[in-house]
Steps between C-alpha positions, in 0.01 A plus 500: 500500500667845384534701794319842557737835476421786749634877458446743773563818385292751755451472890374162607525333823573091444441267777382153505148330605406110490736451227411820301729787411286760659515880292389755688541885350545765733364796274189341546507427896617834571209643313230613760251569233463116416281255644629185719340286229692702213816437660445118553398478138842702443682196624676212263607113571678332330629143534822480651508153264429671187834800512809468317605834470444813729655818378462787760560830350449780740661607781195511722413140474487302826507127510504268834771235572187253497430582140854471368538166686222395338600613175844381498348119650303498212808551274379866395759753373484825687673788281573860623543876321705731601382930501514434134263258481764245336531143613751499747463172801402173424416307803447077484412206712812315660377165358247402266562176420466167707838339395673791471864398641463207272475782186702745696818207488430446151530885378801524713690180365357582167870437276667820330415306098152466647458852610641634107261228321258709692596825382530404161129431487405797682650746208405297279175489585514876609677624159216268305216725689688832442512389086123473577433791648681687205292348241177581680578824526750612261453291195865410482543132387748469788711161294800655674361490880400098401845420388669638844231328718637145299885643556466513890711316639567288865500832790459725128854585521488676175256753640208463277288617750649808481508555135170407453388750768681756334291442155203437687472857661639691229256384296194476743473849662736637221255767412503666811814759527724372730432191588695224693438245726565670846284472856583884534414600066270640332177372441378270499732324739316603744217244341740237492637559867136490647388176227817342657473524875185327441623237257790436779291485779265220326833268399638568866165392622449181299907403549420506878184314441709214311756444814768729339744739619419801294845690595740219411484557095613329176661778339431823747732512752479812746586513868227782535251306292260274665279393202762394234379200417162704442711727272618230290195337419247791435734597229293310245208611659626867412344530186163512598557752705680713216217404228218616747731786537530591151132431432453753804680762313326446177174636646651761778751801343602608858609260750728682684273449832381181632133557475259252705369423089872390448565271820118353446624376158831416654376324752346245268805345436443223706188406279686540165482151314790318426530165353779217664513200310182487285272666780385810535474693909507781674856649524458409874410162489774461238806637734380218694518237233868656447620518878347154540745362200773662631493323824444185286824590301705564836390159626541274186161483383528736189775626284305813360330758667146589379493813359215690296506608139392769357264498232 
């Protein structure tokens, strides 16, 4: 079942009640003009059961300890913004898994060729996705991009990853003066940032939820970085992100400011369908087809990861 996304982005007070997340607004309790009744009506539950996401955007927001343990036992991501209303904490359940040392020994003892096999499927699959995107979008025939995805090689020592990227974005948002993939450039980075933190938190989620370590990666490697294995294997999931981007763009001219329009349509990423092996999901439930291969791959089971394709 794909799991429910929730963005706060005014004053609410979150507690919890019989297994509910109870959302209470305080613009509307404060209000002396309003009837007791109005303000009961005013109030929202939601199943604790049903979350995968919360996103609280405002510094005003007030949640109990009771409703982020329940959250976080129920293997919800809690993400939180920062004065700019950008993505900025990402808060997840210790364990979510049963056999989770089991896994956990697995990843760990995972061998060096292993861990490259691994990459090389990742840019493959991500560069493959980009080529996509590009056609979609673009019209460019994109032969080139489909020849370096076949030329990766073991840990992509030749960089292809990087090459392609370079194409990719000089040819995707090349219309827009001054361009470059960069957290801190010109729009619409600011897009991708926001379509990211999202895309992270749902891989972070669902790696945790498959009895994996999300911080010990198979490429990322970053003392201050305690998702990279979540950085590694959204990377093919990127493109979605960038083609509901770029589709974004093609009906707004200014999107220098995050509007609540522009996080309502990014915040449907997680409902985006993407297609693993024949069948066709929710971008959710397919991070947790992937996550749950990729434990299969650390343990044996598998020798490929299950990544989508773009259509």
């Amino acid at each position: 079942m794909i799991k429910r996304t929730l963005y706060f982005g005014n004053p609410a007070y979150l507690s919890v009640k019989s297994a509910q997340l109870e959302i209470r607004l305080p613009e509307v309790e404060g209000n002396g003009t309003l009837s007791e009744g109005f303000k009961s009506l005013a109030v929202k539950r939601v199943p604790v059961e049903d979350i995968g996401v919360v996103i609280l955007d405002n510094r005003r927001i007030s949640i109990t300890h009771g409703a982020l343990a329940a959250l976080l036992d129920n293997n919800a991501a809690v993400i939180t913004c920062d004065e700019h209303r950008m993505p900025t904490g990402l808060m997840l359940p210790l364990s979510g898994n049963t056999t989770q040392a089991e896994r956990f020994t697995c990843q760990i003892e995972a061998s060096q060729p292993l861990r490259k096999q691994l990459w090389q499927q990742t840019v493959q699959a991500k560069i493959l996705n980009q080529s996509a995107v590009l056609q979609r979008h673009t019209g460019l025939d994109c032969g080139n991009m489909r020849s370096w995805a076949k030329e990766v090689k073991s840990g992509d020592g030749d960089n292809m990853e990087g090459r392609a990227a370079a194409f990719y974005w000089k040819n995707l948002f090349g219309h827009i003066d001054g361009f470059r993939r960069d957290r801190e450039g010109v729009p619409p980075n600011n897009l991708l940032n926001y379509g990211y933190a999202v895309l992270r938190a749902m891989v972070a989620r669902s790696l945790v939820g498959s009895g994996l370590l999300p911080t010990l990666g198979i490429h990322h490697h970053n003392r201050y970085n305690a998702y990279c294995l979540a950085d590694d294997i959204m990377e093919p999931y990127r493109p979605y992100v960038d083609s509901l981007v770029a589709g974004i763009m093609d009906e707004i001219m200014d999107v220098s400011e995050l509007t609540t329009d522009i996080k309502s349509r990014l915040l449907s990423i997680p409902v985006l369908d993407v297609v693993i092996n024949g069948r066709r999901s929710p971008l959710m439930v397919g991070v947790g087809m992937t996550t749950a291969s990729l434990r299969k791959c650390f343990c044996g089971e598998l020798r490929k990861i299950a990544y989508p394709e773009m259509e």
